[in-house]
C-alpha positions as CSV (number, residue, x, y, z in Angstrom):
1,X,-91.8,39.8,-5.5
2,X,-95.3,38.5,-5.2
3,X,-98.1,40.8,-3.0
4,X,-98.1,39.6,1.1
5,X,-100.8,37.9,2.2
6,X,-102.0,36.1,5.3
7,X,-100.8,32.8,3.5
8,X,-97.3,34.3,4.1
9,X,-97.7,34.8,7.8
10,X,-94.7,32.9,10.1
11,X,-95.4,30.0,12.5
12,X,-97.0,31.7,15.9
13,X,-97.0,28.5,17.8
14,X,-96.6,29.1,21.5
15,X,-96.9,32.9,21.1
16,X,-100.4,34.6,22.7
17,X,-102.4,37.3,21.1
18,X,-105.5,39.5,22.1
19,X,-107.6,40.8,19.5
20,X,-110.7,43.2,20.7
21,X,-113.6,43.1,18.6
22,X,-112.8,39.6,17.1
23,X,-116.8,38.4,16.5
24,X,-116.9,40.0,12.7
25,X,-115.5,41.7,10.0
26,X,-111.3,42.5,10.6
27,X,-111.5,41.5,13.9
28,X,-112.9,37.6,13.4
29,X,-110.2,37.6,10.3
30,X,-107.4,39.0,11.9
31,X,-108.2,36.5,15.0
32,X,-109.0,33.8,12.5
33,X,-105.8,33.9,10.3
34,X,-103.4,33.7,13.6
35,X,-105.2,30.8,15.4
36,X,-104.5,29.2,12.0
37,X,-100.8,29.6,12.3
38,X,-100.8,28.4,15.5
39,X,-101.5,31.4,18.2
40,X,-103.1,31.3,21.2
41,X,-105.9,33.5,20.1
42,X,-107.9,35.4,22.8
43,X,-111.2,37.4,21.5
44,X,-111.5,40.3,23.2
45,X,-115.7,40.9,23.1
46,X,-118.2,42.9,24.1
47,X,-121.1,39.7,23.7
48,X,-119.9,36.4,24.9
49,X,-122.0,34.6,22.7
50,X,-121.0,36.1,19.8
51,X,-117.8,35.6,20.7
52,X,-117.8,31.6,21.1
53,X,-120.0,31.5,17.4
54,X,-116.8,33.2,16.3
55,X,-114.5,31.2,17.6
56,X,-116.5,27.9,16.5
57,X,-115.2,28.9,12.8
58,X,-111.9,28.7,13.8
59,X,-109.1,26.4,14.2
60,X,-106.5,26.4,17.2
61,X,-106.3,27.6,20.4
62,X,-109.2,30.3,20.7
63,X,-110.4,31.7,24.0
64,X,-113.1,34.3,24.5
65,X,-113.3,36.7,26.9
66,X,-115.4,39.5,27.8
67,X,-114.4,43.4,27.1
68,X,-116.3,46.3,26.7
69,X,-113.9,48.9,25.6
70,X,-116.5,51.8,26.5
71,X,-116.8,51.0,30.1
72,X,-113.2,51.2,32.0
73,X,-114.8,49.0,34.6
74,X,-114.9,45.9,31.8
75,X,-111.5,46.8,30.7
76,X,-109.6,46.7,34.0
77,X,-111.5,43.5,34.6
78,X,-110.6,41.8,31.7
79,X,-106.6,43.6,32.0
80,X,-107.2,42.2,35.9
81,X,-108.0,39.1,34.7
82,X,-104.6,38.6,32.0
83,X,-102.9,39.7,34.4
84,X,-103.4,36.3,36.3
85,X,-104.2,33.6,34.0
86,X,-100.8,34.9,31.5
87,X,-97.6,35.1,31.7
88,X,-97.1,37.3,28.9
89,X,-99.1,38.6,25.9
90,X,-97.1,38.8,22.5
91,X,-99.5,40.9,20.8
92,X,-102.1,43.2,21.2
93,X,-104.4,43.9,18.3
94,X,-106.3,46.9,19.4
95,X,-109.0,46.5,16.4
96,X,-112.6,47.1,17.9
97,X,-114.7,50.0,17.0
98,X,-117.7,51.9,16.2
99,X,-118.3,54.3,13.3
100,X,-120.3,57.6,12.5
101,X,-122.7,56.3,15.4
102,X,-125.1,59.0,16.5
103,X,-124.0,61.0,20.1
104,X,-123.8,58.9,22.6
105,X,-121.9,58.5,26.2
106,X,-119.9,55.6,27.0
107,X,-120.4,54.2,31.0
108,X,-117.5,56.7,31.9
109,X,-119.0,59.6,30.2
110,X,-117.2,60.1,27.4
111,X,-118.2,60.6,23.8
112,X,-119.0,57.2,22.5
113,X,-116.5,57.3,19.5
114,X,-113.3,58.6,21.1
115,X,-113.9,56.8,24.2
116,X,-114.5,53.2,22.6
117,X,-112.3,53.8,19.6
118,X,-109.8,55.6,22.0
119,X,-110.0,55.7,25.4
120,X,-111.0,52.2,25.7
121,X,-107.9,51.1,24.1
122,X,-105.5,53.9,25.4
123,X,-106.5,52.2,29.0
124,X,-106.2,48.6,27.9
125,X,-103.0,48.7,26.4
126,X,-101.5,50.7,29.5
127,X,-102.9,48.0,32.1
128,X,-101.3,44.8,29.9
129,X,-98.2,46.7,29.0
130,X,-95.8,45.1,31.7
131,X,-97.5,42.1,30.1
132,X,-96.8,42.4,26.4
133,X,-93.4,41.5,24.7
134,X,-93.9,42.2,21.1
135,X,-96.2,44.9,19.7
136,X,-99.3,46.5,20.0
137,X,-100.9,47.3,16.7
138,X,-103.6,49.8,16.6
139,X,-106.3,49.7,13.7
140,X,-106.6,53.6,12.3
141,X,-108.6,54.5,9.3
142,X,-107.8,57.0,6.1
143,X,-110.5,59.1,8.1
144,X,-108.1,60.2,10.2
145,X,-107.5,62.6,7.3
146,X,-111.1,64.4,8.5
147,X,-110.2,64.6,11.9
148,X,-109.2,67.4,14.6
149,X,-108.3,67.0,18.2
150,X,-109.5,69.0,20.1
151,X,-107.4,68.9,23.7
152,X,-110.6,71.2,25.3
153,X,-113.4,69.4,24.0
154,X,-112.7,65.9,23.3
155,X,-116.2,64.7,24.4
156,X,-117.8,67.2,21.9
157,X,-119.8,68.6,25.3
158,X,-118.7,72.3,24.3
159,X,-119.5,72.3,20.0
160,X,-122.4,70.6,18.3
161,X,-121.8,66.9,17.3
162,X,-121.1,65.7,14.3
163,X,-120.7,62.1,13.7
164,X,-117.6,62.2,10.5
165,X,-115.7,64.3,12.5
166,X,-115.6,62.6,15.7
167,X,-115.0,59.3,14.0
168,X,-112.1,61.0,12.2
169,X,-110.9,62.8,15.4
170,X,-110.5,59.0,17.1
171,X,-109.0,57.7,14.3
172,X,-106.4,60.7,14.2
173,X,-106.3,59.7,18.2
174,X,-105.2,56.2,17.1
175,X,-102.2,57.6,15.1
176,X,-101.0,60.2,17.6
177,X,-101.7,57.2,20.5
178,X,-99.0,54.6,18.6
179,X,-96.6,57.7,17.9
180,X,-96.5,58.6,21.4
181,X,-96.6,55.2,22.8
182,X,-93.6,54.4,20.8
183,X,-91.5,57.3,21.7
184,X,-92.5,56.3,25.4
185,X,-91.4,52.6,24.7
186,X,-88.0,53.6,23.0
187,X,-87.3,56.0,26.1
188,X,-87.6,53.5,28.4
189,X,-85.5,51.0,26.5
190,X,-88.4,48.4,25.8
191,X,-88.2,46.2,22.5
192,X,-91.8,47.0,22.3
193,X,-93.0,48.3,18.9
194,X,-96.4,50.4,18.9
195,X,-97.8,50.2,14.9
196,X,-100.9,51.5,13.7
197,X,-102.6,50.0,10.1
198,X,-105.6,50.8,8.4
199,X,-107.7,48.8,6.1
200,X,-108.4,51.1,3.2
201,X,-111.7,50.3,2.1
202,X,-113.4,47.0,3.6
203,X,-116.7,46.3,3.6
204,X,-117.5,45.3,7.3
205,X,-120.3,45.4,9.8
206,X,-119.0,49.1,10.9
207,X,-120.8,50.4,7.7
208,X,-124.9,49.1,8.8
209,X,-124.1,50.0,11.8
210,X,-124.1,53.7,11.5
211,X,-128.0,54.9,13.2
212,X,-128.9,56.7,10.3
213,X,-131.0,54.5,8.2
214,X,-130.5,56.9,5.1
215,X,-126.5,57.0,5.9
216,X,-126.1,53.0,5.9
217,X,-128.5,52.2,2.8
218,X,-125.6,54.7,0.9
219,X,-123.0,53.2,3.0
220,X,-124.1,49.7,2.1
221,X,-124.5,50.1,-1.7
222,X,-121.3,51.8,-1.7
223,X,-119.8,48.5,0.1
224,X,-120.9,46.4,-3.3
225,X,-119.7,48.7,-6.0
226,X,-116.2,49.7,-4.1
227,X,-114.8,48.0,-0.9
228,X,-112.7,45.2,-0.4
229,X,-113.3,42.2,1.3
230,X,-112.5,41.8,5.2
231,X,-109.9,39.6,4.6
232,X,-108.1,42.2,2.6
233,X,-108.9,45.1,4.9
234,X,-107.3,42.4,7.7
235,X,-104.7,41.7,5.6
236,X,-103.0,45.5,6.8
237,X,-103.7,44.5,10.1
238,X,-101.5,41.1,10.0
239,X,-98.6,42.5,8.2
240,X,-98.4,45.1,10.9
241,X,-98.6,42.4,13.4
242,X,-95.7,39.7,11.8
243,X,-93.7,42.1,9.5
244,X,-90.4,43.3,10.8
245,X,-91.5,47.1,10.7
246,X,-89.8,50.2,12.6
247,X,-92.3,51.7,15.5
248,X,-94.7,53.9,14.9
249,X,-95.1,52.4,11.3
250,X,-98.3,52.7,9.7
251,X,-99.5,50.1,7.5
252,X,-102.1,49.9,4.4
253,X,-102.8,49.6,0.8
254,X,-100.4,51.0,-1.6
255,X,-103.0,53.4,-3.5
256,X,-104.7,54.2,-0.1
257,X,-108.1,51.7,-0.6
258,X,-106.7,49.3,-2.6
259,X,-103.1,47.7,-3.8
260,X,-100.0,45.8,-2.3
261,X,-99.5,46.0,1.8
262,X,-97.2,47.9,2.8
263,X,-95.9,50.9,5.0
264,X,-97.8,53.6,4.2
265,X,-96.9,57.4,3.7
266,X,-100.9,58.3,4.2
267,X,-100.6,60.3,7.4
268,X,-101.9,63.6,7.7
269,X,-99.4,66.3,9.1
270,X,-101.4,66.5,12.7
271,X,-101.2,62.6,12.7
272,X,-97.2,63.3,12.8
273,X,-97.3,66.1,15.4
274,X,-95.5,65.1,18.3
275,X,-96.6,67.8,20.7
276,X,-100.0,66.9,20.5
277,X,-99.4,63.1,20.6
278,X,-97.6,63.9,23.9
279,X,-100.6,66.7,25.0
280,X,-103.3,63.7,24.2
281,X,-101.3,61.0,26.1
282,X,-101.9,63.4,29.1
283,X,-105.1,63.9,29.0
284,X,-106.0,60.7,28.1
285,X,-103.6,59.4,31.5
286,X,-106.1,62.1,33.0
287,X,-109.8,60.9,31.9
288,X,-108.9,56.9,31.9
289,X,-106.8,57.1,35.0
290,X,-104.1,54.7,33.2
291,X,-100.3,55.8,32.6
292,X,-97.5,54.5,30.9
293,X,-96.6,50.9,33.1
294,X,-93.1,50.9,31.7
C-alpha cells in the first residue's frame, strides 16, 4: 500500500472548514490542500493582510477572517461572527501557534504559550461547537513529551519561566484538551470526533520566531540539516482531518519526525491521563469562561 498523501485527500465540495493560523507554514498548507479539493476554506488570522496574500496562492473558495487566539475578545467575535454568516462548520483545524517565545501575557492575562496554544483554542472550539458536524483536529507536538501541567500555576506566575517547558506543557494541554473533548462528545451522543496530530519535525516559521537570537540561529540551521518540509509536517494534519480515525486519535509520522502517516502510539502517559484531562477542562471552563455547548 503506497504512503498517504494530500494527493489522496477525498472530494470536500460543499463542506466548510476553519483553519487558524493559515498565513504560513502548516497552516497556509493545510488551508491550501483543502481549498484544492474543493472546501470552503476560511483562514482564521491574526493579520488580515497576511491573510488575503495567503489566500492569493490558492485556488477555491478562500475567505479570510480575523482571529487572535490570545485575546478572548477577537475569538468570541469571530465565533459571533460564524455563528451568523454559517450554517454549519464541518471542520475545525485548531493549528495556530507560538513557540518557545520569551514570557509574555496574552490580552486576558494569561501566559502567552498556554493561552494562545491553548486557551485560545479551548474557547473557540466551545463557542462553534453547536456549529461543527465533523471533527475538530488539534495540532500537538512530540514536545508534549517535555511538558507538565500544572493545575495551580498554569500561567507560570508562581515558578520561574521557562520557555521549553511551557511550550511542552500547551502542547501536552492540546492532547489532554482532544481526550477530554471526545469523552464529552461521546457522552452526549454527538458524531463529533476530537483528533489531535502532530507534524514531527517541519521546518516552519515557528522556529525564527523564538526571541532569542542565539536560540533561532541553532533552531534555523537545524531546520536545513533535519526537518521536513511544511507540506509533510501538514500532511499529519490532513489525514487527521479526512481519514476515518476513532476519537481522540493522534496522528503523525511513523518513526516520530519522519515516515508513513499514520495513528500514532507517541503519547506520553500524562497525555493519556484522564483525570487531569477532565481537572484541565475545568479550569480552562473557569479562566476562558467557555463550557462544553453540547
Amino acid at each position: 500500500m503506497s504512503e498517504w498523501t494530500a494527493a489522496d485527500l477525498p472530494d470536500y465540495t460543499g463542506r466548510t472548514v476553519i483553519v487558524t493560523g493559515a498565513t504560513s507554514g502548516l497552516g497556509l498548507v493545510t488551508a491550501r490542500e483543502l481549498a484544492r479539493v474543493g472546501a470552503r476554506t476560511i483562514l482564521a488570522v491574526r493579520n488580515v493582510e497576511k491573510g488575503e496574500k495567503a489566500a492569493a496562492t490558492m485556488s477555491g473558495d478562500v475567505e479570510v477572517r480575523r482571529l487572535d487566539l490570545s485575546d478572548l475578545a477577537s475569538v468570541r467575535e469571530f465565533a459571533a461572527g460564524i455563528e451568523t454568516d454559517f450554517d454549519t462548520v464541518d471542520v475545525l483545524v485548531n493549528n495556530a501557534g507560538i513557540m518557545a517565545v520569551p514570557y509574555a501575557l496574552t490580552a486576558d492575562g494569561f501566559e502567552s504559550q498556554i493561552g494562545t496554544n491553548h486557551l485560545g483554542h479551548f474557547a473557540l472550539t466551545n463557542l462553534l461547537l453547536p456549529k461543527i458536524t465533523d471533527r475538530v483536529v488539534t495540532v500537538s507536538s512530540i514536545m508534549h513529551m517535555i511538558g507538565w501541567i500544572s493545575l495551580s500555576d498554569l500561567n507560570w506566575k508562581a515558578r520561574p519561566y521557562l520557555a521549553w517547558p511551557a511550550y511542552g506543557q500547551s502542547k501536552l494541554a492540546n492532547l489532554l484538551f482532544t481526550k477530554e473533548l471526545q469523552r464529552r462528545l461521546s457522552a452526549a451522543g454527538s458524531p463529533v470526533r476530537a483528533v489531535a496530530a502532530h507534524p514531527g519535525y517541519s521546518a516552519t516559521n515557528l522556529q525564527g520566531q523564538t526571541g532569542h537570537p542565539i536560540g533561532t540561529r541553532v533552531w534555523l540551521a537545524a531546520n536545513r540539516l533535519f526537518a521536513t518540509d511544511p507540506d509533510f509536517g501538514a500532511r499529519q494534519t490532513l489525514y487527521a482531518v479526512a481519514a476515518d480515525i476513532p476519537g481522540d486519535s493522534f496522528v503523525g509520522p511513523r518513526f516520530g519526525s519522519r515516515g508513513p502517516t499514520g495513528i500514532t502510539q507517541m503519547r506520553t502517559p500524562l497525555a493519556r491521563d484522564g483525570r487531569t484531562a477532565k481537572a484541565l477542562w475545568e479550569l480552562s471552563e473557569q479562566l476562558t469562561g467557555t463550557e462544553f455547548a453540547l
